[in-house]
Phi, psi and omega in degrees: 000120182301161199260139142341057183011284193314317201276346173269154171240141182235094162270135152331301236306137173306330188211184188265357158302305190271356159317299159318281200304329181285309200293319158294311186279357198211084191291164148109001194296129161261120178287149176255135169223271176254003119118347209307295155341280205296318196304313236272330179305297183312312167301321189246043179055003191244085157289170171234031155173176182241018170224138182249140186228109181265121192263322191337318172255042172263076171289017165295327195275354197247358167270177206226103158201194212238144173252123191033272190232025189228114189278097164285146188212103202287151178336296191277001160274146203274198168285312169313296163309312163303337168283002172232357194269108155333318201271320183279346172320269160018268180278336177208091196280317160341285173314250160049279187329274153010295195282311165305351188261021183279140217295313200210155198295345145273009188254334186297325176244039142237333188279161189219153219261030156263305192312312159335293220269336190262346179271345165074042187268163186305305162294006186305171195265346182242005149316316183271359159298313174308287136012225133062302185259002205042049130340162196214155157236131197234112172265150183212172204194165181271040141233034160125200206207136154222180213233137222194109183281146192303328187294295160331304179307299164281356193272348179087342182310133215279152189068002161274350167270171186318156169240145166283338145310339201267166137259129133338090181212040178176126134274148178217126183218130195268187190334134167222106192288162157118188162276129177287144194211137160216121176244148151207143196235115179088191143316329215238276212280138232216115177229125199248124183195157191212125183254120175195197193280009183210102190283165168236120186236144172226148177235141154264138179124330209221051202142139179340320197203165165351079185224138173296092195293108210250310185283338173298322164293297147341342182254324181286344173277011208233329176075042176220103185310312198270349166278336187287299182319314168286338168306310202288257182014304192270354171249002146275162184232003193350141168202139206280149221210179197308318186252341151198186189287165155300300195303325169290310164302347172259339164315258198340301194311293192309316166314301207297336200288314200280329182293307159327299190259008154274301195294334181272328168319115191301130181292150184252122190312114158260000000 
């Protein structure tokens, strides 16, 4: 059953001060963005709240460059904008990667990659790229701003998530030496990875959240593949759901890695 309209409140703020400031003083405020999550809720009769705080028009929240050596990325760029941004192209072609693979050219110029990192679904698309890349999330509130590593954040760690005061109004993630890598397979499931001397793999898809395979990785810094795999077997967790069995996600999971560590492979000059 669709939620009523009438029943809902939409607040204003002009800028992200008094946004911050309504977010202290006026509890229970659901931030708003690109709507995609709410609309869907808002259908299916479960809002997930009945006052709303519309950010859309804070452009302040949407740039994208780099501060010394960390590519900041405000909360409201969408996908689609960061799939044209040069700078992340550049620097974190992974990320690029992500954002084309989001289902369709209207959740690409609405959803926005804080509304991602803040609804936490198990699958997001752009998480195990953030991961991956050690990203940080920087919440912010009217008594100040701290910074929250991305593992933590979606990992559920305690004292790591949104205050109901904060905002979301920046990921920043620094330099990433290595080859940069993105698969996404299906809907869900997803390997986000970077070959260097110390390789980094994060998967979507194949656990509650986001997760980073630390012995797969270690055994591929080792250069021995068929060890990664089996280490990736005892640290995913895949369970079969609506799109597909466990015994496929994890096949897949195993394919994306071994695919990962072909395709990344230094070529020998002829």
């Amino acid at each position: 059953m669709r939620t009523p309209l009438a029943a809902l409140e939409l607040l204003q703020p002009r800028s992200l001060r008094e946004a911050l400031r309504m977010l202290r003083d006026d509890g229970g405020l659901v931030p708003l963005a690109g709507a995609t999550d709410v609309y869907r809720a808002l259908a299916a009769g479960e809002p997930p709240g009945r006052r709303f705080l519309n950010l859309w028009r804070l452009d302040a929240l949407r740039r994208v460059g780099v501060r010394g050596e960390r590519l900041s990325i405000g909360a409201l760029a969408t996908y689609a904008a960061l799939l044209r941004s040069p700078t992340v192209r550049r620097r974190l072609p992974m990320l690029a990667a992500a954002c084309a693979s989001v289902g369709s050219l209207q959740i690409r110029n609405r959803g926005t990659i804080g509304g991602n990192v803040a609804a936490a679904p198990a699958a997001g698309d752009t998480h195990p790229v953030l991961a991956a890349a050690g990203a940080d999330v920087v919440l912010r509130s009217a008594g100040g701003e701290r910074r929250v590593p991305i593992r933590a954040f979606l990992g559920g760690e305690r004292g790591a998530g949104r205050r109901p005061d904060e905002l979301i109004v920046a990921l920043e993630v620094p330099r990433v030496e290595g080859a940069q890598w993105f698969r996404k397979v299906g809907r869900t499931l997803a390997l986000a990875a970077v070959r260097s001397d110390a390789p980094r793999l994060a998967f979507a898809g194949v656990a509650s959240t986001v997760r980073c395979t630390e012995g797969a990785a270690a055994a591929l810094a080792a250069g021995a593949l068929d060890d990664a795999v089996r280490a990736l077997e005892l640290e995913i967790e895949p369970r079969d759901d609506d799109l597909a069995s466990a015994r496929y996600q994890r096949a897949v999971a195993e394919n994306l890695l071994r695919r990962f560590w072909y395709d990344t492979a230094p070529r020998s000059a002829s």
